[in-house]
N, C-alpha and C positions, 0 to 999 in steps of 0.2 A: 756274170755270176761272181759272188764275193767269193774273195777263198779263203779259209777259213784260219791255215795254217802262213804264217810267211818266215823268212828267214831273215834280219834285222841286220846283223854283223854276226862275221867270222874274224875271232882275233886269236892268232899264232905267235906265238916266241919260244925264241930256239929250240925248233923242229927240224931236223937237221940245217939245211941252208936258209930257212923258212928263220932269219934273226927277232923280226919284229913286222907283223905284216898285217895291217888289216883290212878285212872286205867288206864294203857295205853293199849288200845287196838289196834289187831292186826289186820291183815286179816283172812278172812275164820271162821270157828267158834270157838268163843272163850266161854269156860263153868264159871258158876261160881259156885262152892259148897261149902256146911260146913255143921257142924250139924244144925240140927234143932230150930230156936232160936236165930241162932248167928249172923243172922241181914242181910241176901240175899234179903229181901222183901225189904231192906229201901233203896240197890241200886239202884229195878227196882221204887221203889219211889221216890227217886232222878231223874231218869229219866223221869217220869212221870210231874215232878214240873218243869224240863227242859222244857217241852211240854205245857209247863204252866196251866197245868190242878191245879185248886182250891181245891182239894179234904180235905177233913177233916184230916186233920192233929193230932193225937194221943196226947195227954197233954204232954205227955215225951219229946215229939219233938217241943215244942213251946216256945224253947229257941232260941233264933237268931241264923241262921245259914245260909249259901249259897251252892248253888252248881253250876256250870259249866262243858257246854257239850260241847267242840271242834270236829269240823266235817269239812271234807273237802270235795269239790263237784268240781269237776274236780280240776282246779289252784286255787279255790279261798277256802278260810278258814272261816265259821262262827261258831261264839260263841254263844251261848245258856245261859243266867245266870239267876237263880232265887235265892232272897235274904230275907230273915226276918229279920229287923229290930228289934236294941233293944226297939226301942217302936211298933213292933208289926207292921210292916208297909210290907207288901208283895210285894217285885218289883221284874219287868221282863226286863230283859235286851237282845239288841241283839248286837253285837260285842262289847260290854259297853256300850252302847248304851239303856236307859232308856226308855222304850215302853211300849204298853198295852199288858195284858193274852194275849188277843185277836190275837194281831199281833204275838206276841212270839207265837200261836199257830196253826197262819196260816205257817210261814216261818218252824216251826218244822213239820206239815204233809207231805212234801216231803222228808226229812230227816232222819226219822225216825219211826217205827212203832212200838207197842206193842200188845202183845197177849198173856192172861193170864186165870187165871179161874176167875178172878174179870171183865175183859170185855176187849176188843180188838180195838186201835183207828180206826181200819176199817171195823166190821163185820158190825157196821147198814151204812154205808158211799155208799150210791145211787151213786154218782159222781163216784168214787173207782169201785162199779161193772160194771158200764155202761165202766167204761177204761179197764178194766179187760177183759171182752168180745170184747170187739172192736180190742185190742190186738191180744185177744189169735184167733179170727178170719180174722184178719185184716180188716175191716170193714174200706171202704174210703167214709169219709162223709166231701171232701173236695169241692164236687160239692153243695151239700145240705147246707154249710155253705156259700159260695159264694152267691146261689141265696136268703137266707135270706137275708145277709148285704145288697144287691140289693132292696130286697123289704121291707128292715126297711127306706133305705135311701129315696125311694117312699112314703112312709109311712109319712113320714117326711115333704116331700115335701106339700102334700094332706094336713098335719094338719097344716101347716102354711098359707094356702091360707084363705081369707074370703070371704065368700061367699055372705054376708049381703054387699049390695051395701051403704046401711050409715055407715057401720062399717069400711068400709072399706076405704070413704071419710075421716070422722074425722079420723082416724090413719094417710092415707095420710097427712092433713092439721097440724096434729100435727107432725110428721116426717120433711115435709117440711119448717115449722118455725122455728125447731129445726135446722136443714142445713144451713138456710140462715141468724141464730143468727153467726153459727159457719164463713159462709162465710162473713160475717158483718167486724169479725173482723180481717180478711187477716193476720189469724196467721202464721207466718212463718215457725216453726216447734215446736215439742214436748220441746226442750228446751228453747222456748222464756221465757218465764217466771225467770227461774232460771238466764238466761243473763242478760237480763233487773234487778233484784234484785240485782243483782252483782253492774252492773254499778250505781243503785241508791245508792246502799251504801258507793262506791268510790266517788261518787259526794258530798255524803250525808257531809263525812269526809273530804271532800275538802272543802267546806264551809262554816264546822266549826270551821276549820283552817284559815280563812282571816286574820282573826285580828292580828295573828302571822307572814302571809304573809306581813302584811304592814308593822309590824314593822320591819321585817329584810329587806323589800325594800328600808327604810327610811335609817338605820345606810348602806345601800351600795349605797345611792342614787351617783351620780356622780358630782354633780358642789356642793351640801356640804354633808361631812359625815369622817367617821373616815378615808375611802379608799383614798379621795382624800389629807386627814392632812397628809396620809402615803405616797402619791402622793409627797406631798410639802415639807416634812424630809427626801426623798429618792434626791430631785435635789440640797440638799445644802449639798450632801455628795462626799466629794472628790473622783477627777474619775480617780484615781491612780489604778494599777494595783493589787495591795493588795486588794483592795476592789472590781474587778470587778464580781467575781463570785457572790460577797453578792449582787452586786446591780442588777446585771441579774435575782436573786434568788426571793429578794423583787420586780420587776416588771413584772413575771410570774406572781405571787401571786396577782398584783393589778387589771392584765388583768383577773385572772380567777376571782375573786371578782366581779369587772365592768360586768362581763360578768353572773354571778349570778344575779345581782343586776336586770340589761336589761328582764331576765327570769320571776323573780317575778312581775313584774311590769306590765308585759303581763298578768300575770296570773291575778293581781287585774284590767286591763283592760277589761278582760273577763268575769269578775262577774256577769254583768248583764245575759249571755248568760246561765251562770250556771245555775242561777237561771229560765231561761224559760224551759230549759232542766231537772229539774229535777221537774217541773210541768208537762211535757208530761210522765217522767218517772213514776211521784208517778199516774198517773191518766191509764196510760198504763198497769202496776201490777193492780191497782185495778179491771178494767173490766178482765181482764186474772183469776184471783184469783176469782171471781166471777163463771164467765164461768165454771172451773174448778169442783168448790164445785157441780155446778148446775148441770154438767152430769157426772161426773165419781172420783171430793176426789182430782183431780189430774190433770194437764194439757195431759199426758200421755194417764190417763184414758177417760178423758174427746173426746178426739182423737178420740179414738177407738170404745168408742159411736156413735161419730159422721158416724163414716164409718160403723158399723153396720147397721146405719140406714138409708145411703145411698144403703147398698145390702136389704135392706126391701123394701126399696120404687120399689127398681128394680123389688121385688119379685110379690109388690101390681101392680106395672103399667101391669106388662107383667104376671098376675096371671090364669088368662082365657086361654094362651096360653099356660102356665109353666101345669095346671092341666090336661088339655087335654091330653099331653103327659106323665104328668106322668097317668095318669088313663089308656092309651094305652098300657104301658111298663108293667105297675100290672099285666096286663088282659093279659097279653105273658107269663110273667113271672109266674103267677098262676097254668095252668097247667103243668108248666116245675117242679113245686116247690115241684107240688104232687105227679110228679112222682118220684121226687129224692128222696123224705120221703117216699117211698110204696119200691123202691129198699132199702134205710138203713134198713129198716123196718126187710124185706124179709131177709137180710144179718145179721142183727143180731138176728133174731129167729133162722138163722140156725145154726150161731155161738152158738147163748146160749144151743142149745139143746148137740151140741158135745163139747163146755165145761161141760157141769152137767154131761155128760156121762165119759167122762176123769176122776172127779173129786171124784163121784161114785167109779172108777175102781180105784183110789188109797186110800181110805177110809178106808179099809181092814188094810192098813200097815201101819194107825197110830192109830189101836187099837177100830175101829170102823166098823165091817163086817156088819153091819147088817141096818146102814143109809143109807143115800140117799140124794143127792144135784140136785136141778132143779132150774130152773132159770126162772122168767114170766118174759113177755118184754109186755109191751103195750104201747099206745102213739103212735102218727100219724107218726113218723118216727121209733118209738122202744125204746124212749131213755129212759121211765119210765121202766130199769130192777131192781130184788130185788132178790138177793142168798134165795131161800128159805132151810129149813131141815129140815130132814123127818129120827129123832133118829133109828126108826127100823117100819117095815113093819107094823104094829096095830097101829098107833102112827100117828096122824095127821099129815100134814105139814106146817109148817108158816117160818115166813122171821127169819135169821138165828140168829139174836141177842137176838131174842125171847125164839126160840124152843131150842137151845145149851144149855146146863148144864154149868155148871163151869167149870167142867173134861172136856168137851167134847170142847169147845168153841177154845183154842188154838189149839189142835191136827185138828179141822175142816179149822180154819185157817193155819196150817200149809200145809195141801194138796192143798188147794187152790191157794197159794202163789208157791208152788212148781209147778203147775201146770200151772200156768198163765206166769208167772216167767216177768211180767208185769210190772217188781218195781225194781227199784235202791237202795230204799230207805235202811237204815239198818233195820233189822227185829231180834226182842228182843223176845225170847218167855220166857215164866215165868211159872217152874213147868208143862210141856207140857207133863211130863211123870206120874201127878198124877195120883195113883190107879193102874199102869198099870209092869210090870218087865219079865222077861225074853226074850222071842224071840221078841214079839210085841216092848217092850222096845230098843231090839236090831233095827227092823225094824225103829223106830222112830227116833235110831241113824242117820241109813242111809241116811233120809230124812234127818234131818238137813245137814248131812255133804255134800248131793247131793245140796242141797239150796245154801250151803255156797258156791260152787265153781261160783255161780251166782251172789250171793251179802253178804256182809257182815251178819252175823249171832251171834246172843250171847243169850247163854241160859241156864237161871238157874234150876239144875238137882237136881235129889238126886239120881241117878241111873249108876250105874259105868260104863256099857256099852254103855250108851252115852258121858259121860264125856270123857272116852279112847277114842272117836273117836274125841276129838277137837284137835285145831291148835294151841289154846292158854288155861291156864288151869288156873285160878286164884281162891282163896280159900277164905273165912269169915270166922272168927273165934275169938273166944273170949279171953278177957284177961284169966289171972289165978284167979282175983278176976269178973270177969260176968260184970264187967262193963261199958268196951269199946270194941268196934270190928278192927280188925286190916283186910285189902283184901291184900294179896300178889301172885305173882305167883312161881307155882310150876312146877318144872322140873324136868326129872331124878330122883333119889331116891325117891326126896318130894312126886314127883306125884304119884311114887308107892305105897307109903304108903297110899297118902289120896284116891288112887283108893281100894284101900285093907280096910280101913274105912268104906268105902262104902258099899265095899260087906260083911264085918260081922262085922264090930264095931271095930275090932281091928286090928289099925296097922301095928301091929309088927307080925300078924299070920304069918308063915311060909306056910300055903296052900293059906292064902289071897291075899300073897304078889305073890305067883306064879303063880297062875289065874292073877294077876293085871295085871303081866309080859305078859303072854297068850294076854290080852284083847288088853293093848298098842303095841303089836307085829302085 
């Protein structure tokens, strides 16, 4: 099965020891181990500030630093970035892109999920269980959705009508003066204004050009000026062959002159006309510019008021008959509405009881025999559900964010997830194997590795026989002086040795290293 969401590269610089570190991850599940200490918590931290969660940040760590999370969701790639400032200033960014926590943390909950002993971005998430069951029962609430949009659009309709007979005059009477301001002024369209300003300011600067207009009329005038001196020194030049191309040359030149001269002169005949034109102009802008300011900032906006308030008046004249039939159409659609919300209803009480019964029946193999998951649904169609759990049979029951332990909180989301298998999203679990080792811990492998051929997985162990079951195997580890951490991945011998680590501390043991063998085989 394709998966839809993957995780590309995680890249850290100084996060506490975290100096410069990047992770390319891969498909299916990728582990990350090291000793205790040497700084596995500050990746799923990283990740967490990717998600733009604000959490309290450790003193060590409140030196400037960034981190970025590349993810790819089918063809398209987003970035994830969160930054501290040398002056202390926390930004979230999305594809570089400068946003709030907020958004950075709406675009991350499809993305990506965590599940830890410190808390899980989905265990209190109402939206998340309500999808969860509708999924895993396929529950079609595409009928129950339609007749809503239907009777909000009714709804709509009903609250726009006035039913006050004077309320509904004066709105009229002010609507309709408002119409007949707008039809007063036989606007042409949305760009009058900006036209009209145009040609005021070509006129404007044509006007204030005459004075120069006249004088270059006068030095081309025709019966006296320099064109016709050049006229009267061109006829007492001998009309010898030597000279004819010059004399063709100088009476092009006197023709295009003469014929400037004719131009200008029109132009100062027109003055007066200028001037009335650009009295209807400036007086034209100003009611337009008016109008504007008065209903909408803008000639544009202004417009589009205007037609607003032409489909209101439609709404007010023909409102008697508009409510009628919508109160008709309610009063059909009401009993159709309650019956679509009694069948979701019925569809997902049935669904949630044989999800909590699934979820129950695989509880056992992540280390938990003796809880219990049930699911309440209530609300008129069902849609208010809440994962509740029930640690062991003496032991109350309440909603799952509550009643989980630390220990208990990932490995409950991990069955869950495994069992809904609901989610593209990547799925991070953090320390899933606290408290717990041998077969159970074996079992817990499985689960991840059964999850990961669904959707992307990474998860931090201290446990050899999950770590041998990943696809990708990357290790934290400290310098020689405890000061910085370095993540690299290990393959082949490496990985033997740090699986042999695992299982007793050392190495280089020759029985560690051949269980390792055993475990990766």
């Amino acid at each position: 099965m394709p998966r839809a969401v993957r995780l590309l590269t995680l890249q850290v610089r100084n996060l506490g020891v975290l100096k410069d570190v990047t992770v390319d991850v891969s498909d299916g599940l990728t582990v990350l181990t090291g000793e205790t200490g040497a700084g596995k918590t500050l990746i799923v931290d990283a990740l967490e500030l990717a998600r733009g969660s604000d959490m309290r940040l450790d003193s060590s760590l409140m030196s400037s630093f960034s981190v970025s999370a590349l993810f790819e969701e089918g063809e398209r790639e987003i970035s994830l970035g969160r930054e501290l400032s040398e002056s202390k200033r926390l930004k979230a960014t999305i594809d570089g892109q400068i946003t709030s926590a907020e958004a950075l943390a709406r675009v991350a909950d499809h993305l990506f999920t965590i599940h830890g002993q410190r808390m899980s971005s989905r265990a209190g998430s109402r939206s998340w269980q309500r999808d969860v069951v509708d999924t895993f029962g396929s529950v079609d609430t595409s009928e129950l959705v339609n007749l809503r949009q239907q009777r909000q659009e009714l709804l709509s309709v009903l609250g726009s009508t006035v039913d006050d007979p004077t309320l509904r005059e004066r709105e009229l009477e002010l609507l309709t003066f408002q119409i007949q301001e707008f039809e007063s002024l036989a606007i042409i369209g949305e760009s009058e204004l900006s036209t009209t300003v145009e040609e005021l300011l070509e006129l404007s600067a044509l006007r204030e050009a005459t004075g120069a207009i006249v004088g270059a009329s006068e030095l081309l005038a025709i019966d006296d000026g320099p064109v016709e001196n050049i006229a009267t020194m061109l006829s007492t030049l001998p009309t010898n062959d030597s000279l004819r191309e010059i004399r063709q040359s100088i009476t092009t030149a006197i023709d295009l002159l003469r014929d400037a001269g004719t131009a200008l002169r029109a132009m100062i005949d027109v003055d007066a006309s200028v001037d009335e034109r650009l009295a209807v102009l400036e007086a034209r802008v100003d009611e337009l510019t008016r109008f504007a300011r008065k209903y909408g900032g803008n000639l544009e906006g202004a417009m589009r008021a205007i037609e607003k308030a032409r489909q209101r008046v439609d709404e007010l004249t023909s409102s008697d008959e508009s409510l009628a039939r919508a109160r008709e159409k309610l009063a059909e659609i009401s009993p159709l509405l309650a019956t679509a919300e009694a069948k979701v209803r019925s569809d997902r009480q049935l669904a949630a009881q044989q999800f909590a019964a699934t979820v129950t029946d695989v509880l056992p193999r992540v280390a938990l025999p003796h809880a219990r998951i049930s699911v309440s649904v209530s609300g008129d169609d069902g849609s208010d559900i809440e994962f509740e759990y029930q640690p062991h049979r003496d032991a109350p029951a309440g909603p799952l964010a509550e009643m989980a332990s630390g220990g208990e909180l990932s490995r409950v989301m991990l069955a869950l997830t495994l069992v809904s298998l609901a989610d593209s999203a990547v799925a991070i679990f953090d320390e899933v194997d606290a408290g717990i080792g041998g077969s159970t811990a074996q079992s817990i492998g499985d689960c991840l590795s059964s999850l990961a051929r669904h959707q992307q997985v990474i998860a931090v162990t201290h446990t050899a026989s999950i770590a041998a079951k990943a696809d990708s195997h990357w290790v934290v580890e400290k310098s020689s002086d405890g000061v910085l951490a370095s993540v690299r991945r290990v393959v082949g011998a490496e990985r033997e040795r740090e699986i042999a680590r695992m299982l007793s501390g050392n190495p280089d043991s020759a029985e560690s290293l051949a269980l390792a063998r055993q475990l990766l085989a």
